[in-house]
Every structure is written in C-alpha cells, then in structure tokens.
C-alpha positions as semicolon CSV with decimal commas, in nm:
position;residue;x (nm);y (nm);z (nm)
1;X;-1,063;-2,927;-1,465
2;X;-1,285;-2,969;-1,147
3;X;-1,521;-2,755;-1,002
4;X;-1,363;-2,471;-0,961
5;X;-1,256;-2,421;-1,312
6;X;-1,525;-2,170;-1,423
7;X;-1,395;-1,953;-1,086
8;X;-1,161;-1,649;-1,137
9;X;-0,865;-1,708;-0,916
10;X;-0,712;-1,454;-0,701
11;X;-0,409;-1,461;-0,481
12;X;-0,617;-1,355;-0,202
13;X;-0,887;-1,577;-0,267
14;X;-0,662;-1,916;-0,246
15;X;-0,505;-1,824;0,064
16;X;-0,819;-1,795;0,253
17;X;-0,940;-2,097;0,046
18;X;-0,675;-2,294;0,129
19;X;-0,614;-2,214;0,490
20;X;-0,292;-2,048;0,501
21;X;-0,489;-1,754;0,579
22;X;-0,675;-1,858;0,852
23;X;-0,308;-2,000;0,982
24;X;-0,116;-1,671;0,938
25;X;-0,393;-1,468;1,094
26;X;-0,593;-1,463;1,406
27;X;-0,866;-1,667;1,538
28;X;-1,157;-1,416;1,377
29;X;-0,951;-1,246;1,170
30;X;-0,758;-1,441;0,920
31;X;-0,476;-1,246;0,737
32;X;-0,309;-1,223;0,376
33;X;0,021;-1,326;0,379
34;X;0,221;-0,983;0,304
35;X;0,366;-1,057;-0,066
36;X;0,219;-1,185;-0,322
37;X;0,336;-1,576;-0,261
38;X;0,119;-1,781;-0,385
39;X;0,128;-1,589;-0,775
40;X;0,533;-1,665;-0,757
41;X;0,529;-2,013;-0,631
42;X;0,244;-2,154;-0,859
43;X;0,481;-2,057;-1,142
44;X;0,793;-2,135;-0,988
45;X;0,652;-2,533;-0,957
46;X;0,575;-2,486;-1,324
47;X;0,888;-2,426;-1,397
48;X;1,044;-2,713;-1,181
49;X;0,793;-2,959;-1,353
50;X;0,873;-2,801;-1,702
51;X;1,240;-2,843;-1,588
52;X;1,149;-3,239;-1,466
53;X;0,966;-3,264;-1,843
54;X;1,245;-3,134;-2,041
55;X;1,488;-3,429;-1,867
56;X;1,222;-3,691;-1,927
57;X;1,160;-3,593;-2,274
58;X;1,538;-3,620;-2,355
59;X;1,542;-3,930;-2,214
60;X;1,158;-4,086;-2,376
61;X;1,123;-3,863;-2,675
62;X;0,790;-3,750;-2,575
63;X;0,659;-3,452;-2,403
64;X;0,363;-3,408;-2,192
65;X;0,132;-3,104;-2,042
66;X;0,119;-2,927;-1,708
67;X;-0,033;-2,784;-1,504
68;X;0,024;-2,579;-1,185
69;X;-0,262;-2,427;-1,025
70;X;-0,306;-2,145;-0,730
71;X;-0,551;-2,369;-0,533
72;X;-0,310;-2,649;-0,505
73;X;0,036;-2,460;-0,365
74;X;-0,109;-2,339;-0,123
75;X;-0,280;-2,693;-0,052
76;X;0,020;-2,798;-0,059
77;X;0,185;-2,540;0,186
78;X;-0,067;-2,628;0,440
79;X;0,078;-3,004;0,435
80;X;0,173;-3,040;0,737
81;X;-0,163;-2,902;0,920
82;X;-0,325;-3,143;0,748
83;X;-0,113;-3,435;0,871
84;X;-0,121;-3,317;1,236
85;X;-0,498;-3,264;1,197
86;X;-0,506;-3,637;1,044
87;X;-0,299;-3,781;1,299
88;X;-0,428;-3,630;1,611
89;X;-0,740;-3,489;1,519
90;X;-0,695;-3,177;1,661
91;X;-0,750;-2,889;1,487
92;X;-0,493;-2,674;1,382
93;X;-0,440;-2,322;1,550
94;X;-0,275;-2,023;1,382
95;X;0,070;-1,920;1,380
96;X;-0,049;-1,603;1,606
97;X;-0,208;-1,790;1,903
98;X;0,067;-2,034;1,968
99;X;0,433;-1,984;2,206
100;X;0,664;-1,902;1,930
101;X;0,883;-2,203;2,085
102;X;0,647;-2,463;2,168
103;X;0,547;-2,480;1,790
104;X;0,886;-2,681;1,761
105;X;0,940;-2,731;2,106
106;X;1,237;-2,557;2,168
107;X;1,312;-2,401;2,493
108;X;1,426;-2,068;2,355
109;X;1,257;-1,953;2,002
110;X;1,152;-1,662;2,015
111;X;1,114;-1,253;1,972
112;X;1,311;-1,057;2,247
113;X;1,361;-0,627;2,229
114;X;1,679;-0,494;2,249
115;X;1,765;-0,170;2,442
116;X;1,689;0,034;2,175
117;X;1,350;-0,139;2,124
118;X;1,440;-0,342;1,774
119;X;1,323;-0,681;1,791
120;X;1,580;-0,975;1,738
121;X;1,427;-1,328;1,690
122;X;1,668;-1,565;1,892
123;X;1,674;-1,948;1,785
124;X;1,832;-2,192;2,024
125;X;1,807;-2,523;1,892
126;X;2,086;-2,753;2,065
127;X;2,287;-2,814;2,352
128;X;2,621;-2,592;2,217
129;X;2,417;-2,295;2,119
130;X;2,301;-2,282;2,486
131;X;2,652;-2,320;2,636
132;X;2,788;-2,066;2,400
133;X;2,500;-1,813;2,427
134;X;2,573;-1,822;2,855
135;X;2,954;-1,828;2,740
136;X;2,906;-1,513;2,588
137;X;2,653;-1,355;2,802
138;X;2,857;-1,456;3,127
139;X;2,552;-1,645;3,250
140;X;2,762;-1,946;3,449
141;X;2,423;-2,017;3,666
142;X;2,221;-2,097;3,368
143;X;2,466;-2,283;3,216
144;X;2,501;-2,508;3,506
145;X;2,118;-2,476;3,634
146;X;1,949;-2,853;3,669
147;X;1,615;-2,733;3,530
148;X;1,833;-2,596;3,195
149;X;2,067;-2,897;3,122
150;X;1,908;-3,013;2,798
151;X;1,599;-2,854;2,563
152;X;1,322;-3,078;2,718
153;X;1,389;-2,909;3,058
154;X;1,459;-2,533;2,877
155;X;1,105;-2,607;2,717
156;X;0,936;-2,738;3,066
157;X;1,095;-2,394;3,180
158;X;0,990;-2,155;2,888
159;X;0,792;-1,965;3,172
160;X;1,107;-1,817;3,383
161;X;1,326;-1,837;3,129
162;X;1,229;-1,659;2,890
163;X;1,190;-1,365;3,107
164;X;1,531;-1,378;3,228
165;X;1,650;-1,393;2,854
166;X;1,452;-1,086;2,802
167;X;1,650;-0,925;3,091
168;X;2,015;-1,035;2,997
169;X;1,945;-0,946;2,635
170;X;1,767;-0,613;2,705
171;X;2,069;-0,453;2,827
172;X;2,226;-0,408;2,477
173;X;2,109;-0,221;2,144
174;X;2,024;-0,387;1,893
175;X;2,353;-0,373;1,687
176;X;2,568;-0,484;2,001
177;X;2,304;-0,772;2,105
178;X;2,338;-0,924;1,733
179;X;2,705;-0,885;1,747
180;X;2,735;-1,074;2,022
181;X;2,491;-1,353;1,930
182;X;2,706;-1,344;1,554
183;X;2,990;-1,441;1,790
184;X;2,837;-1,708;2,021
185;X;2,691;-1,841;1,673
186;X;2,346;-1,849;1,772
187;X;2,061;-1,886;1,547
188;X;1,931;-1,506;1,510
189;X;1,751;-1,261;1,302
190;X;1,640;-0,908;1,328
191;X;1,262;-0,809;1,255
192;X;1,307;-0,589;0,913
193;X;1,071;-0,401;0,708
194;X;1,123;-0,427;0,342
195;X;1,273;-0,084;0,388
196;X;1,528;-0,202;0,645
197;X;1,638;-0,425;0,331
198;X;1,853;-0,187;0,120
199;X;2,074;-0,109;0,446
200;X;2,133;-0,521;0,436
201;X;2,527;-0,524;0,426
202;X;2,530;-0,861;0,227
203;X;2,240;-0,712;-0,040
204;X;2,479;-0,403;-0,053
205;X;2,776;-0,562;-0,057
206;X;2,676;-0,820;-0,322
207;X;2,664;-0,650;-0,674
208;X;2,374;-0,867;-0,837
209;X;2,149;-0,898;-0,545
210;X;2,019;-0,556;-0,610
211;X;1,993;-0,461;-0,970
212;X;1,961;-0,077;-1,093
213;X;1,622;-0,061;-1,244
214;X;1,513;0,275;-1,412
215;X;1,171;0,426;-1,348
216;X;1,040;0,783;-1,481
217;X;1,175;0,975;-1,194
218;X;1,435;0,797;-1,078
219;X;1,722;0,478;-1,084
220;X;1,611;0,266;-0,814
221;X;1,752;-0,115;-0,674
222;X;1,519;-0,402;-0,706
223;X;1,624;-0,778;-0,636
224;X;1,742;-1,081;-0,894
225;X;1,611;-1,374;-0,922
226;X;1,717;-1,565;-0,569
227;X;1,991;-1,781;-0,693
228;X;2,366;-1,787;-0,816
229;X;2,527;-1,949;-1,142
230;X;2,915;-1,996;-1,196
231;X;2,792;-1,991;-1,605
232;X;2,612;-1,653;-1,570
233;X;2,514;-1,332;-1,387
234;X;2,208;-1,158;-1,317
235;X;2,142;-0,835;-1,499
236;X;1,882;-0,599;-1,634
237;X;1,807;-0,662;-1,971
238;X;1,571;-0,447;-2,075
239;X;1,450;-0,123;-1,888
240;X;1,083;-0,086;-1,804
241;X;0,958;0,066;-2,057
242;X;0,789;0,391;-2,098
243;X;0,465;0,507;-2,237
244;X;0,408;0,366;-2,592
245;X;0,824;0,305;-2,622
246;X;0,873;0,009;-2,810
247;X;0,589;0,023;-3,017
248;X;0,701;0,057;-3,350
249;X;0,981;-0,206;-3,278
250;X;0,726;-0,453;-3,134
251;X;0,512;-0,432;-3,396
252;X;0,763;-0,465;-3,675
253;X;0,879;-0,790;-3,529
C-alpha cells in the first residue's frame, strides 16, 4: 500500500531513504551501514508481530495479516532524530561530525590507541567507574581534581581531559590496557574487524556461537542465531547444498 508500493526495495535504497544513511555517514557523503541490517530486522519484527499474533489468536480465535516493510525499520531506527528534530528544531548531524561523548554527554566516551596502536573504545558513565579507573591507573590527582568531581564537570572538561586519558592509557598494549580496564570494571570495547571475531575467546569458547558450516573447499565457522534456550540448542541442520544436490529428493516431495 502507499506510494511506494510499485518501487523495488533495496537495502541500500531505504537507508539513504530513511536517513540512517545520511546519519552514519558524513556531511556530503552519506554511508551504508556495513551489514546488511535493515534485510534482518524487517523480518525479525515480522516475526515478533507473528509471535504477538499467534498469542492473540489463542486468546480471540482469530488471526490477522502483517506486514513489515524495509521503509519503515529504518523509520523507525531514526526515532529518536526525529524527536530531537521535533523538539528543538535543529537538525540532526551525523554520527561522524559529533564528540563521541557529547552525543550522551558523558565526560569520557570515547576511542583512545593503545601502545601498540589498537583502538579501545572507553565508556565512563558514573561516578564509581571514574574512581576505579584512577584507582587502577594510580591517577590520585584526577581523582581528587575540582574540575573532575562529577560527569557535568568531566564533560565541561572533555578538552584536557581527554588528552591526558590518551597519555595514561597510551602507555600499555592493547591486551594489558583492556586487562586493566576488565579489572577497574569500566565500560570498554576493542575496535574489531569481522576477522578479529573468530579469535573472540567467548565465540571460541562457547560451542554454539560458531557453528561448523561446510562449503566446497572447506569446513568453515559461521554464527547461530543470537540467542540461548534451556529447551534447545543451536545446530546445523542441513549443509549448504551443492550444485543440483537435492534435486531428485526435492522434487519427489
């Protein structure tokens, strides 16, 4: 329905529509997001309103159609854009232009390279994570500085600050640096590639995350489905299959 209906719809093509393109790129130059989101999550909302149907027809009897569409998730994503652009009437500016930290206005949000140049996203987001990350670092001035005693006066000092995070943190490699934030327990994250992914220790350690999926040359590990049952586990099925395999099986059925 609507006036779009006639129009072929592309992943691509509802992310610029939509603006989450124009939000996840720059200025000029607005940018894809890097998977393939917005194909998953319009059928993953099906399936939550099939889900919703299913309990409604057990309880009325009746069932009812649905419809999720491309256009509208990613509509929807954009929510909250539209609501500051309805409030303020500002316009919205992408992701890529903004301070990391003053998006949520936290004093210390943001990307920092270790010694060995790896990037670590550091997140503090209250009082105790600030006390423990100087606990940890040995950083008794900062701890006790006036202009650093809550996150309204880190964020007023995101300018000095975060330069003299840089400089603490900088002294360690990346695997020390995250060990030590794991033990202040401080919001952190390293920047992966999807490569960086199958050295994960919980994805390795964790026997359905991964799932041994045979292709023509090789076995290789590609994830499950991004949740947990006590009733059931994840596996493969069926193998992908192979040039015209199957075919007198599917056609007898």
């Amino acid at each position: 329905k609507g006036p779009y209906a006639h129009r072929p719809a592309l992943d691509e093509v509802v992310q610029m529509m939509g603006g989450i393109a124009y939000m996840t790129g720059l200025p000029d130059q607005p940018l894809r997001i890097g998977a393939s989101v917005t194909d998953i999550s319009a059928a993953t909302y099906g399936v939550i309103g099939i889900l919703s149907a299913l309990l409604q027809r057990n309880q009325t009897g009746r069932g009812q159609r649905l419809t999720s569409g491309l256009f509208e998730t990613v509509v929807f994503w954009v929510g909250q854009h539209l609501a500051h652009f309805a409030v303020t009437g500002e316009p919205s500016q992408p992701m890529s232009v903004r301070k990391m930290g003053t998006r949520f206005r936290w004093g210390v949000f943001d990307l920092f390279r270790a010694a060995d140049g790896k990037q670590i996203f550091i997140g503090i987001t209250s009082n105790r994570h600030w006390k423990t990350f100087c606990a940890e670092f040995e950083q008794s001035d900062l701890v006790s500085h006036p202009d650093l005693c809550d996150n309204e006066a880190r964020t007023r000092s995101r300018d000095w600050l975060l330069p003299r995070v840089q400089e603490i943190v900088g002294r360690y490699d990346s695997r020390e640096l995250m060990n030590k934030l794991e033990k202040a327990q401080v919001p952190y994250a390293p920047v992966n590639t999807p490569a960086d992914l199958y050295d994960d220790p919980y994805l390795k350690g964790h026997k359905n995350r991964l799932l041994a999926v045979d292709t023509d040359n090789k076995t290789v590990r590609l994830p499950a489905l991004p949740l947990e049952s006590g009733e059931f586990e994840f596996s493969v099925r069926k193998q992908p299959p192979r040039l015209g395999e199957h075919t007198r099986e599917i056609l007898q059925e």
